[in-house]
VOVEX-337037 format. One record per residue: residue number from 1; y, z, x of N, C-alpha, C, O in turn. Coordinates in nm, 2 decimals. Layout:
// VOVEX-337037
<pt resi="NUM" n_v="Y" n_w="Z" n_u="X" ca_v="Y" ca_w="Z" ca_u="X" c_v="Y" c_w="Z" c_u="X" o_v="Y" o_w="Z" o_u="X"/>
...
END
This chain:
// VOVEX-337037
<pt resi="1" n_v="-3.37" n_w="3.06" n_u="-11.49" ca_v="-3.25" ca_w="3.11" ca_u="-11.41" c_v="-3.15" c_w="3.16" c_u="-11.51" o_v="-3.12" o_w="3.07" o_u="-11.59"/>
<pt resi="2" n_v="-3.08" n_w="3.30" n_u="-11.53" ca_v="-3.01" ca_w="3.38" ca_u="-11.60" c_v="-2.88" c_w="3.30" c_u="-11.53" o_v="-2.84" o_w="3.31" o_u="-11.41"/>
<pt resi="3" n_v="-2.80" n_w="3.23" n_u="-11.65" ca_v="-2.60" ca_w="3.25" ca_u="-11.59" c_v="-2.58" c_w="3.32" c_u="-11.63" o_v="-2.65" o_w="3.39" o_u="-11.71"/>
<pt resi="4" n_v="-2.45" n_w="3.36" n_u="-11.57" ca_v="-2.37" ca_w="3.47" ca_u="-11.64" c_v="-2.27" c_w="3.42" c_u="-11.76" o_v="-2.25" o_w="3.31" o_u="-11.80"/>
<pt resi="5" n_v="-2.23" n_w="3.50" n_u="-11.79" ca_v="-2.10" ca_w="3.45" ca_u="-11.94" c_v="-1.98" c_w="3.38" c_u="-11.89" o_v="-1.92" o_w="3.42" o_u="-11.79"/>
<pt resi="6" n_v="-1.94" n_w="3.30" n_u="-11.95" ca_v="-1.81" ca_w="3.27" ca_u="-11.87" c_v="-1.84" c_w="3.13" c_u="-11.79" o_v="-1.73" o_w="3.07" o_u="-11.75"/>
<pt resi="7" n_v="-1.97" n_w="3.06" n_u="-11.75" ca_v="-2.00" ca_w="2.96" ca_u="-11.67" c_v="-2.07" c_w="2.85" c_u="-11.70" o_v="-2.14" o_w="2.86" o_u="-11.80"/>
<pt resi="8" n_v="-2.06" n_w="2.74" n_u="-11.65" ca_v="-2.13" ca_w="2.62" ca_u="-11.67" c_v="-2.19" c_w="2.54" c_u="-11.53" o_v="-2.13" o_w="2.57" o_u="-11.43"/>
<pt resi="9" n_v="-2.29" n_w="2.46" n_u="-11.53" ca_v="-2.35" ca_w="2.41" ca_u="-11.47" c_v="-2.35" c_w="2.27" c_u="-11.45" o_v="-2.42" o_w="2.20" o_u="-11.51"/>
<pt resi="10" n_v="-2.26" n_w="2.23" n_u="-11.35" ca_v="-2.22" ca_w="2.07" ca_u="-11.31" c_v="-2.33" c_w="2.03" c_u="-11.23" o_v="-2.39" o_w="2.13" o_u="-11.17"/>
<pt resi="11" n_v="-2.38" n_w="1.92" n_u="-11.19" ca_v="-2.49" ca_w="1.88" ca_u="-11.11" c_v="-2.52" c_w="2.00" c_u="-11.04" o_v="-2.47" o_w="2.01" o_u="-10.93"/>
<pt resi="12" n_v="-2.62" n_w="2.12" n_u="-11.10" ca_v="-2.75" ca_w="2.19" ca_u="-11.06" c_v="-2.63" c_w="2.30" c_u="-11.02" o_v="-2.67" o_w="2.41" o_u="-11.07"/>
<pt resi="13" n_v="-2.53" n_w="2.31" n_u="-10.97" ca_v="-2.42" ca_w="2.37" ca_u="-10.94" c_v="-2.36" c_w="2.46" c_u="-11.06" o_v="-2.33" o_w="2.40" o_u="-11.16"/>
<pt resi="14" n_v="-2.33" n_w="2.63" n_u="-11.05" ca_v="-2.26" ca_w="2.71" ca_u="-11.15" c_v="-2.14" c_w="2.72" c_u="-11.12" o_v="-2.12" o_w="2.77" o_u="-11.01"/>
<pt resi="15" n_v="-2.01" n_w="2.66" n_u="-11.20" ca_v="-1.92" ca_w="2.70" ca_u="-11.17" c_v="-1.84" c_w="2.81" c_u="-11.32" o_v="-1.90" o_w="2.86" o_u="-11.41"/>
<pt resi="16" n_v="-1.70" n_w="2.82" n_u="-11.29" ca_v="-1.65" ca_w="2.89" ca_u="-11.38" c_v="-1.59" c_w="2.84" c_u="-11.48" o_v="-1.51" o_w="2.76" o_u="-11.43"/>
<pt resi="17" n_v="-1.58" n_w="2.83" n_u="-11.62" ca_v="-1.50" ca_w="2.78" ca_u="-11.70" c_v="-1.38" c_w="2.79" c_u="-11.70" o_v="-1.35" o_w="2.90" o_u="-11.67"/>
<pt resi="18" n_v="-1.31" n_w="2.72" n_u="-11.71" ca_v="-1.15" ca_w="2.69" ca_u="-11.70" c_v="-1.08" c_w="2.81" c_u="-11.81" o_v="-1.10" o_w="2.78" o_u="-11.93"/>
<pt resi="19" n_v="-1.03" n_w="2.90" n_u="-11.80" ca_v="-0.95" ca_w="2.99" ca_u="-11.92" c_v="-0.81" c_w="2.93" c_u="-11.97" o_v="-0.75" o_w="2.83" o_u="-11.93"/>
<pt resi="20" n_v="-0.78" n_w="2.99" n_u="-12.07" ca_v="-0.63" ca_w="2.98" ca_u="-12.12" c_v="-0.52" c_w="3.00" c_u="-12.01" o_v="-0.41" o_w="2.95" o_u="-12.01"/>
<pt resi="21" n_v="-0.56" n_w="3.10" n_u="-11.91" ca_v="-0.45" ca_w="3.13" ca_u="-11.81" c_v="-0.45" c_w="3.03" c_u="-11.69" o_v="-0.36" o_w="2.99" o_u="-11.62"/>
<pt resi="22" n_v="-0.57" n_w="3.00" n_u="-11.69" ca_v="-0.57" ca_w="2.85" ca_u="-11.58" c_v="-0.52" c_w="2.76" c_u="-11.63" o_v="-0.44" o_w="2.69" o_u="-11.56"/>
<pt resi="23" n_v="-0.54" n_w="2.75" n_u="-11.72" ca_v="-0.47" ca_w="2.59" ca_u="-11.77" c_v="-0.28" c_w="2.68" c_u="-11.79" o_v="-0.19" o_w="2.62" o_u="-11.73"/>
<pt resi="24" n_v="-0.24" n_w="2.77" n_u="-11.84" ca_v="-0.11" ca_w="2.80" ca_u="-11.88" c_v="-0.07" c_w="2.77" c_u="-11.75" o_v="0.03" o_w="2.70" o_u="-11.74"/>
<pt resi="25" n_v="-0.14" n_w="2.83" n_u="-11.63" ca_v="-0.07" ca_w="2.82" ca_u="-11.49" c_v="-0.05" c_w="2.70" c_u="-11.40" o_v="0.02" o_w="2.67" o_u="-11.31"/>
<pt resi="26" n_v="-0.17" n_w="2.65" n_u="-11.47" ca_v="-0.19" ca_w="2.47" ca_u="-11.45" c_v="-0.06" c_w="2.38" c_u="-11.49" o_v="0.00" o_w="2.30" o_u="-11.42"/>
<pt resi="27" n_v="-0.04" n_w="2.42" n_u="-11.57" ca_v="0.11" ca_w="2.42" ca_u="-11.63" c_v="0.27" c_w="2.39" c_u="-11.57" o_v="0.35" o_w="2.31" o_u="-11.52"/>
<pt resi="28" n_v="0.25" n_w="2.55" n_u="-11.60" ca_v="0.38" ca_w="2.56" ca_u="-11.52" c_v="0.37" c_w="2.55" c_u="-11.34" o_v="0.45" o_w="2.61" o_u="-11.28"/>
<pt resi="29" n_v="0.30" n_w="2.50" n_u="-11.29" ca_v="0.27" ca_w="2.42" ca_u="-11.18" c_v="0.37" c_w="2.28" c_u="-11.17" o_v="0.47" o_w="2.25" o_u="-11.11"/>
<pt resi="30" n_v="0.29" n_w="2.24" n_u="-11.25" ca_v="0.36" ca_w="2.09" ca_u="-11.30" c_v="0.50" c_w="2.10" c_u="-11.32" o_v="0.57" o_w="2.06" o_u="-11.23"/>
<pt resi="31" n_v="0.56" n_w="2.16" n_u="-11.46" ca_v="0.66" ca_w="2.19" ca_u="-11.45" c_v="0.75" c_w="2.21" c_u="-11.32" o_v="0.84" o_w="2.14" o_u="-11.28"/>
<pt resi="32" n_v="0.71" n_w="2.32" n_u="-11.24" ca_v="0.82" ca_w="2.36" ca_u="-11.12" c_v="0.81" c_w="2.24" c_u="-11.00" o_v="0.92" o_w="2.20" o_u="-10.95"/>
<pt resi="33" n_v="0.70" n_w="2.21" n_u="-10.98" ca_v="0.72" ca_w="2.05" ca_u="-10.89" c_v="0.85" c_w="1.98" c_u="-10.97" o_v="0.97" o_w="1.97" o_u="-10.93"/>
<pt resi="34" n_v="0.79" n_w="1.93" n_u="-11.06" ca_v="0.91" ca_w="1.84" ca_u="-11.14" c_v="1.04" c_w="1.89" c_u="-11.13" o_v="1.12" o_w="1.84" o_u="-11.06"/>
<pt resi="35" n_v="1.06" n_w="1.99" n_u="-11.20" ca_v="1.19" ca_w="2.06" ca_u="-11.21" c_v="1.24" c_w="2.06" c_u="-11.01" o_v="1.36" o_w="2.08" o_u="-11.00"/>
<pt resi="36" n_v="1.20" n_w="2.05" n_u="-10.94" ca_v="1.23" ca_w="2.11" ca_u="-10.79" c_v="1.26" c_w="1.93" c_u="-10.72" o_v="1.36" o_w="1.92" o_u="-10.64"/>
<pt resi="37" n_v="1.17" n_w="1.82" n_u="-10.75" ca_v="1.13" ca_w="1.69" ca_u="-10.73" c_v="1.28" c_w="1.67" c_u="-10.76" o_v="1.34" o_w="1.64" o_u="-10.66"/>
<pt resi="38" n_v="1.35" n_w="1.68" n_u="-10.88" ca_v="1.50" ca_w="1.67" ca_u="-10.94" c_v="1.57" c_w="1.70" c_u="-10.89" o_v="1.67" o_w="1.63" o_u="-10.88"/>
<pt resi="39" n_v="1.56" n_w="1.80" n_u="-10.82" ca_v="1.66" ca_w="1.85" ca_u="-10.76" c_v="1.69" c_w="1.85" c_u="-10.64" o_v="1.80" o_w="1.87" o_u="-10.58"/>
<pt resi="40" n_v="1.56" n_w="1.82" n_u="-10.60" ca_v="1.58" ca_w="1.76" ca_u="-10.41" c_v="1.60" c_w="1.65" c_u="-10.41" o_v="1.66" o_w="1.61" o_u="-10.31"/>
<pt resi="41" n_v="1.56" n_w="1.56" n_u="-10.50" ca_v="1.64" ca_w="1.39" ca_u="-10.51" c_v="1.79" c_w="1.42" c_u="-10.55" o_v="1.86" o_w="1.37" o_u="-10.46"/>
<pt resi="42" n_v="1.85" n_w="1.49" n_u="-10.65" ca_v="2.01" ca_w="1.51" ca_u="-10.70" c_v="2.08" c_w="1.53" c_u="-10.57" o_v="2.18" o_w="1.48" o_u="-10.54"/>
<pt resi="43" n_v="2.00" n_w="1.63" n_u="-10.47" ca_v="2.13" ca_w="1.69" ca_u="-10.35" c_v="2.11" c_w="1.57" c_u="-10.22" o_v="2.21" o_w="1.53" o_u="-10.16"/>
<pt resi="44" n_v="1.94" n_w="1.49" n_u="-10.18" ca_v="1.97" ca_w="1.44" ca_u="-10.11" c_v="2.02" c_w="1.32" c_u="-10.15" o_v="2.01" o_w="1.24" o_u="-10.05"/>
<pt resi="45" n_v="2.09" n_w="1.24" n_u="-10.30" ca_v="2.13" ca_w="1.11" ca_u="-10.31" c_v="2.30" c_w="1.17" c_u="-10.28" o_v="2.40" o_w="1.09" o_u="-10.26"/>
<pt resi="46" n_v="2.31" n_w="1.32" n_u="-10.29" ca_v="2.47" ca_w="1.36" ca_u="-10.28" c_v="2.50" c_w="1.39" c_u="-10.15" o_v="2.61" o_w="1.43" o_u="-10.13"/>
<pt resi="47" n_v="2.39" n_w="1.40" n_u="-10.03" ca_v="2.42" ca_w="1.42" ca_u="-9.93" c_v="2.44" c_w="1.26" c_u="-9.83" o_v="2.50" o_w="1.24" o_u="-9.73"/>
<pt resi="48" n_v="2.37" n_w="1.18" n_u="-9.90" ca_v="2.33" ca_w="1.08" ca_u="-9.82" c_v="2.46" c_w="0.96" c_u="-9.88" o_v="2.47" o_w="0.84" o_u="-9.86"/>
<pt resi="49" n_v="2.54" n_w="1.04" n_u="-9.95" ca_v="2.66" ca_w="0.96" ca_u="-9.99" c_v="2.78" c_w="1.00" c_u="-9.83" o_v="2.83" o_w="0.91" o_u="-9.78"/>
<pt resi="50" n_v="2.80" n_w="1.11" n_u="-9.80" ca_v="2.84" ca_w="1.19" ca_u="-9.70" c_v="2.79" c_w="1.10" c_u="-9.53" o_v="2.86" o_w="1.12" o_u="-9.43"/>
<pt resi="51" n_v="2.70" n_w="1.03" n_u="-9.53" ca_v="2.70" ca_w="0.96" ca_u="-9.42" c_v="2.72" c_w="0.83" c_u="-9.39" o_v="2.66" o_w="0.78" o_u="-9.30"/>
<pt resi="52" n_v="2.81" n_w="0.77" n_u="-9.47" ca_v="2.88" ca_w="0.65" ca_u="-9.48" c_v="2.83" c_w="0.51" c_u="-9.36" o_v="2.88" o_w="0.46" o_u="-9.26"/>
<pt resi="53" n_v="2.70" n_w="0.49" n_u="-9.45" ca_v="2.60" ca_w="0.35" ca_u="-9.45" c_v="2.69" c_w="0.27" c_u="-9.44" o_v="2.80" o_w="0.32" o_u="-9.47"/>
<pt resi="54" n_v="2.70" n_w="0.14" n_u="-9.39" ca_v="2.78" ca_w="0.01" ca_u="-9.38" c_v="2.73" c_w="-0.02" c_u="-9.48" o_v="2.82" o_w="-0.06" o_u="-9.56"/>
<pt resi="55" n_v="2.61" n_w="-0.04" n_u="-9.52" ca_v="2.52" ca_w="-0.15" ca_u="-9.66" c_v="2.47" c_w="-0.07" c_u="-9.73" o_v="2.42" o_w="0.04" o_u="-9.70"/>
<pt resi="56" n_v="2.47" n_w="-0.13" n_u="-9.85" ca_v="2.38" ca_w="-0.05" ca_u="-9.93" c_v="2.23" c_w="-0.02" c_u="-9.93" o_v="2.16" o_w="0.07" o_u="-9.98"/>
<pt resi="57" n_v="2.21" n_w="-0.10" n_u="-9.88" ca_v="2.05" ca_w="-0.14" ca_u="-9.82" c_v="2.01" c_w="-0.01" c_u="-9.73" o_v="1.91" o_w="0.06" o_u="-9.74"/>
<pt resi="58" n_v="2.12" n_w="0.01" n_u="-9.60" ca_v="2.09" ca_w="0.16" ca_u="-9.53" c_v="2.06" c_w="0.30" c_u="-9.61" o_v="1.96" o_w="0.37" o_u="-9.59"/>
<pt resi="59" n_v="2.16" n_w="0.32" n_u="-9.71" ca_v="2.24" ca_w="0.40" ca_u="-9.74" c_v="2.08" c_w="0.40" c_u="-9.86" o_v="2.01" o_w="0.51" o_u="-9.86"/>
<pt resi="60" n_v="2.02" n_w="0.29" n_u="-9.95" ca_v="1.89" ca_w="0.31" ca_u="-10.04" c_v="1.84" c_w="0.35" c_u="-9.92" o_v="1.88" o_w="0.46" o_u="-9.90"/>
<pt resi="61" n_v="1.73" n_w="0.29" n_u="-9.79" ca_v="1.65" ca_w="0.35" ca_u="-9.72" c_v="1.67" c_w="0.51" c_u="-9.71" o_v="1.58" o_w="0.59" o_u="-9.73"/>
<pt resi="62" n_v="1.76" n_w="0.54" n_u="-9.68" ca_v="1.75" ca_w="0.67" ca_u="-9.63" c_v="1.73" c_w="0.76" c_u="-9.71" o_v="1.70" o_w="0.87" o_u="-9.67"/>
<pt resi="63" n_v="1.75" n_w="0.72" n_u="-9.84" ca_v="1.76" ca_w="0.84" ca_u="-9.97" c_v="1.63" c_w="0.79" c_u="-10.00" o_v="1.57" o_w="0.87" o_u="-10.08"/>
<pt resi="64" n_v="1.53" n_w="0.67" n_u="-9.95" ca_v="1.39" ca_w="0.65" ca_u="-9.98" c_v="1.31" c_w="0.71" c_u="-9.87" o_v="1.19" o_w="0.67" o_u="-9.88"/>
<pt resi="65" n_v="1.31" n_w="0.77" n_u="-9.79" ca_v="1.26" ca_w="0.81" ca_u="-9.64" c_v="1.30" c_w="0.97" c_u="-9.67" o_v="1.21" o_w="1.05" o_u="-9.68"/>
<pt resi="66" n_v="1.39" n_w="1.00" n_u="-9.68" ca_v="1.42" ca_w="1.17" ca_u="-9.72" c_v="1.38" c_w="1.20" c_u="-9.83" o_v="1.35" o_w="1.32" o_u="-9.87"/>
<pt resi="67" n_v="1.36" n_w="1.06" n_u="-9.93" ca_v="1.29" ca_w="1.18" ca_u="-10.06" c_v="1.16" c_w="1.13" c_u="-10.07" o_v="1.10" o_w="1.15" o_u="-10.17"/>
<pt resi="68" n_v="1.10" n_w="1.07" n_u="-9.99" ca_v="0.98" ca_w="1.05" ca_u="-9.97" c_v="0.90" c_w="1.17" c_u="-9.89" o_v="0.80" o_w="1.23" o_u="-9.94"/>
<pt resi="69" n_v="0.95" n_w="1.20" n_u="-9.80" ca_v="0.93" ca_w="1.36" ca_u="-9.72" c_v="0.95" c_w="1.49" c_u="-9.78" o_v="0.89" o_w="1.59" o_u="-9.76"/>
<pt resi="70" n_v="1.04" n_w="1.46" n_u="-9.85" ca_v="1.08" ca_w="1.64" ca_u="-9.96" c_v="0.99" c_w="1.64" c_u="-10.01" o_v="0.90" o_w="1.72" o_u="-9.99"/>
<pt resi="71" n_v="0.99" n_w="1.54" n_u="-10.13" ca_v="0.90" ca_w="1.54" ca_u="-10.22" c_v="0.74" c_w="1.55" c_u="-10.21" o_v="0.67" o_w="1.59" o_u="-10.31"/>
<pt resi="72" n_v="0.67" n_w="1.51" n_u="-10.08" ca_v="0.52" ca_w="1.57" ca_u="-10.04" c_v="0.51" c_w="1.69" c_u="-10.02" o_v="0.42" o_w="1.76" o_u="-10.07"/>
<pt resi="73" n_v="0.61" n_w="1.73" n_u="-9.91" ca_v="0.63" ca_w="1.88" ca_u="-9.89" c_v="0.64" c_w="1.96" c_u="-9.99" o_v="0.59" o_w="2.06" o_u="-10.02"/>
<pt resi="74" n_v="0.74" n_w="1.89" n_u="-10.05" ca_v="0.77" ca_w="2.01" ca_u="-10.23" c_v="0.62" c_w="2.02" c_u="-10.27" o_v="0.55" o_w="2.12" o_u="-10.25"/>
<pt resi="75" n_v="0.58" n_w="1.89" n_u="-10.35" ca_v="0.44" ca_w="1.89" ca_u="-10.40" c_v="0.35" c_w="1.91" c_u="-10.32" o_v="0.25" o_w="1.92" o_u="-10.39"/>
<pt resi="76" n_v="0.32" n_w="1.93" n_u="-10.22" ca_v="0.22" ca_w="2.02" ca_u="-10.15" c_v="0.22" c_w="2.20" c_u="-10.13" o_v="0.15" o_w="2.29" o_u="-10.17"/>
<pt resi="77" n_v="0.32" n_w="2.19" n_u="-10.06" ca_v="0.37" ca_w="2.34" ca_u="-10.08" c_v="0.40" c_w="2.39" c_u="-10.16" o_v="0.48" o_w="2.47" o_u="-10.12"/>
<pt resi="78" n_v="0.39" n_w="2.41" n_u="-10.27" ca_v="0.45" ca_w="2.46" ca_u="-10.37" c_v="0.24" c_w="2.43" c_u="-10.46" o_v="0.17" o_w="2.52" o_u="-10.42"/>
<pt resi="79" n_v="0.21" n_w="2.38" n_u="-10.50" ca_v="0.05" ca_w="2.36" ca_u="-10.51" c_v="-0.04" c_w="2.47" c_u="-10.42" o_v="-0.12" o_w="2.54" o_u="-10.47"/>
<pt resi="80" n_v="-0.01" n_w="2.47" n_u="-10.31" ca_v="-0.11" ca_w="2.51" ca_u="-10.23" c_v="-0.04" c_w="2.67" c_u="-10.22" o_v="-0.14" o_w="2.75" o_u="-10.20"/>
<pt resi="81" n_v="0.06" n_w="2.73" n_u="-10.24" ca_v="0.12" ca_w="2.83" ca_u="-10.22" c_v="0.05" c_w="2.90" c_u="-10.36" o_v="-0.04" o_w="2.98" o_u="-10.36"/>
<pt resi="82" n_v="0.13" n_w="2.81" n_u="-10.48" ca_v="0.06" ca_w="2.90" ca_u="-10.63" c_v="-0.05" c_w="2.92" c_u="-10.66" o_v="-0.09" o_w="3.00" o_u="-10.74"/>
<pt resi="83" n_v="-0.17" n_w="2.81" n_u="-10.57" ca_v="-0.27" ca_w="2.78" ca_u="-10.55" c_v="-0.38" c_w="2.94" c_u="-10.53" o_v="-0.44" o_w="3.01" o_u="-10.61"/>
<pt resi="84" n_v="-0.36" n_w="2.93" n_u="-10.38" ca_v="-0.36" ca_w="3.03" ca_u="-10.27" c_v="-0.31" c_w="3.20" c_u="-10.35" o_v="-0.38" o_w="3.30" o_u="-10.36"/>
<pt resi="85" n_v="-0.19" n_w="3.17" n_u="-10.38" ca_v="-0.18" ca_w="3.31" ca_u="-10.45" c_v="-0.23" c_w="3.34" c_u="-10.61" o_v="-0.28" o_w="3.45" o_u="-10.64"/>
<pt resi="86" n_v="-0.23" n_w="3.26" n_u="-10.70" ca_v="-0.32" ca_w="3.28" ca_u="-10.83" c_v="-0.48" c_w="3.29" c_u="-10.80" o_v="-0.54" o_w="3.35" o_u="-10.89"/>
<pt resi="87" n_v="-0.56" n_w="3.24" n_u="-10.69" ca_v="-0.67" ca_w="3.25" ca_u="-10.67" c_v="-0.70" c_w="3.40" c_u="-10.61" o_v="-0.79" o_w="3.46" o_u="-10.66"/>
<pt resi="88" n_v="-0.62" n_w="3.46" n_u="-10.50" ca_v="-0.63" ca_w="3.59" ca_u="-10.44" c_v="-0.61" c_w="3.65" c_u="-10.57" o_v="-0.72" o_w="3.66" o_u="-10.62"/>
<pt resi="89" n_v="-0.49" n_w="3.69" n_u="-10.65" ca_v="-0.45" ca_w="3.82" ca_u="-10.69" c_v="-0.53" c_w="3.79" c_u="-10.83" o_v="-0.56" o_w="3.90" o_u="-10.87"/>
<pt resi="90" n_v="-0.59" n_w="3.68" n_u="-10.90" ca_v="-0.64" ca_w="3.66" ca_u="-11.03" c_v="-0.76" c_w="3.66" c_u="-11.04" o_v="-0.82" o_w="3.71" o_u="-11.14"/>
<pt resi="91" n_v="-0.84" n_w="3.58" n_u="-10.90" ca_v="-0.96" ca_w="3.54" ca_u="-10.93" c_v="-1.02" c_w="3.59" c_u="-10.83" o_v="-1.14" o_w="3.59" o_u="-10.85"/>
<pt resi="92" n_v="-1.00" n_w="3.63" n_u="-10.73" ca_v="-1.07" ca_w="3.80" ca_u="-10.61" c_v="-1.02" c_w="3.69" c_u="-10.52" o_v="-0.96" o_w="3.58" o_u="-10.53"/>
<pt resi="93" n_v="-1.09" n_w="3.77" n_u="-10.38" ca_v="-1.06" ca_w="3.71" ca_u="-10.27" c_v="-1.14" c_w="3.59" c_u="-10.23" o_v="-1.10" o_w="3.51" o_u="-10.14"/>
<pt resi="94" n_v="-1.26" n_w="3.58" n_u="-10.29" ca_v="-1.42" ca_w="3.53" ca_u="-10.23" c_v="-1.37" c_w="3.37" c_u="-10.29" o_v="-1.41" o_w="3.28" o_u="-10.22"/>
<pt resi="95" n_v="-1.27" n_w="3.33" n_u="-10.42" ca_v="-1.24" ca_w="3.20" ca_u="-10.46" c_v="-1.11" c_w="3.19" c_u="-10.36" o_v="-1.09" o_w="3.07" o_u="-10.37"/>
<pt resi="96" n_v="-1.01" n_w="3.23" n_u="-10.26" ca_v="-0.92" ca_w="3.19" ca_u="-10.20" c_v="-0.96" c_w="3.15" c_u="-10.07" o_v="-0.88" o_w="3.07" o_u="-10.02"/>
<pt resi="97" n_v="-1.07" n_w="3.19" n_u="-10.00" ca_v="-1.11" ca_w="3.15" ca_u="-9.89" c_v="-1.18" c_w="3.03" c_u="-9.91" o_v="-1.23" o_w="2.98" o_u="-9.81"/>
END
């Protein structure tokens, strides 16, 4: 059986080798979660000051419950988005479906 260039064979299976631009984009993936993760924790610990908790104990839940929610959404969405679009416009249509 002929591979083509560019590929490797995991249990009996051809897949593609990983490039420099996969991993560069692999990358700055990581980066923008993190960078975004910061910043949705910064505004909601400055918003959740603005609802004036009796205890401190409310006032930690709620900044643990709101940035518990951002932050899956962030890291999901933002994954599945760069994901979804570097696979269409980089690697054809047949790897995005």
């Amino acid at each position: 059986m002929a591979e083509e260039a560019g590929t490797t064979t995991k249990n009996g299976k051809v897949v593609p080798n990983e490039t420099t631009g996969t991993k560069i984009v692999g990358g700055l993936i990581g980066v923008l979660v993190q960078v975004m993760n910061f910043i949705l924790t910064s505004i909601l610990k400055w918003t959740s000051g603005w609802e004036a908790y009796s205890t401190r104990t409310l006032y930690n839940s709620s900044i643990a419950l709101k940035s518990t929610i951002a932050l899956f959404f962030n890291t999901a969405l933002i994954n599945f988005t760069i994901n979804i679009v570097y696979l269409y416009h980089f690697k054809g249509a047949e790897y995005a479906s």
